[in-house]
C-alpha distance (Angstrom), angle and dihedral (degrees) to the residues before:
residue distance angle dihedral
X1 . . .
X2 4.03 . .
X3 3.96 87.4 .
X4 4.17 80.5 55.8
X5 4.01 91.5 47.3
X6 3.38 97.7 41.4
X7 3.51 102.7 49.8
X8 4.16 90.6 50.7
X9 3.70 87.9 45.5
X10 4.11 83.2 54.3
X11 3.89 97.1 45.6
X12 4.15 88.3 39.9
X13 4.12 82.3 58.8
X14 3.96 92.1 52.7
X15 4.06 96.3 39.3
X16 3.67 91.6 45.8
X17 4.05 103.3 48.9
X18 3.66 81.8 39.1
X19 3.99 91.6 58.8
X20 4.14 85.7 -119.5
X21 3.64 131.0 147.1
X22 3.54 126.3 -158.7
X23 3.95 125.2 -172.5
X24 3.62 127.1 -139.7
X25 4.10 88.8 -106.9
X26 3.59 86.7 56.1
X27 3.54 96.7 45.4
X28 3.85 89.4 55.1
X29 3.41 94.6 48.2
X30 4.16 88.4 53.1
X31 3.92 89.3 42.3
X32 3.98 91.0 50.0
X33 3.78 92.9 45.4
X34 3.92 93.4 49.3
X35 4.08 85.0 54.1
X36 4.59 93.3 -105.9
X37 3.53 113.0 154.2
X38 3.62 137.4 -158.7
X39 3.38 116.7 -105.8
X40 3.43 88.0 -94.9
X41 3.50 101.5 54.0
X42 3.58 100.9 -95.4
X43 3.64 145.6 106.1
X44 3.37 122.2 -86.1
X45 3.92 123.4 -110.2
X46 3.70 103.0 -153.5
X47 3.66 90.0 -113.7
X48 3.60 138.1 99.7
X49 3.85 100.4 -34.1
X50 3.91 90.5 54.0
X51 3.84 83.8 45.1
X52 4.11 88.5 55.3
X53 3.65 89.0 39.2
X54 3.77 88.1 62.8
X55 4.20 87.3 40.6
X56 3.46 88.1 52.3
X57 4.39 99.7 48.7
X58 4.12 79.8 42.0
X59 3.95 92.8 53.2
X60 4.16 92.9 40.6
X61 3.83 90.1 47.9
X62 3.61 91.1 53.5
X63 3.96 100.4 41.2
X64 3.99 89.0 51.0
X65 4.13 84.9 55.1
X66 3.51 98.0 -107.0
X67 3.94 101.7 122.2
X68 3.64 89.7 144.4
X69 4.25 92.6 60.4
X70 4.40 84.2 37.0
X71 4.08 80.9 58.2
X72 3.80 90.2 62.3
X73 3.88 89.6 49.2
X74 3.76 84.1 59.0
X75 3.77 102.1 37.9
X76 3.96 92.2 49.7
X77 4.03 106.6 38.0
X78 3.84 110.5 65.0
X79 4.03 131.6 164.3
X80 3.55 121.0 -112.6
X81 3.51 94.8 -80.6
X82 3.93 96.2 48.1
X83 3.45 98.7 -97.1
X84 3.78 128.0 139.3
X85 3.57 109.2 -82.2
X86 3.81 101.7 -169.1
């Protein structure tokens, strides 16, 4: 699940100081074609389990004191409609 986290947290960093947003549809498109799974060994659906996947990375960022890095989750992943998706 940290191999998950991390690499959102990673591609967060690049979409954020790059001004980029990314919705959860298009985040489970790139986690599909980069072979991530759900934690049930499927692909993901761009709906609410990618949306708690990006909860989740937000939530870990934040308990291991990095609320500056959890900001990026939350400036780069946004819902359909631009909204915050953390």
């Amino acid at each position: 699940m940290n191999q998950k986290k991390t690499y959102i947290w990673k591609l967060a960093i690049f979409l954020a100081s790059n001004g980029m947003k990314m919705s959860g549809e298009e985040l489970a498109d790139h986690l599909n074609r980069n072979n991530f799974l759900t934690s049930y060994g499927t692909e993901y659906q761009g709906g609410r389990g990618t949306y708690k996947l990006i909860h989740e990375t937000y939530n870990w960022l934040k308990d291991l004191g990095l609320q500056n890095e959890a900001d990026k989750i939350a400036e780069a992943f946004v819902t359909p409609n631009g909204d915050f998706a953390y």
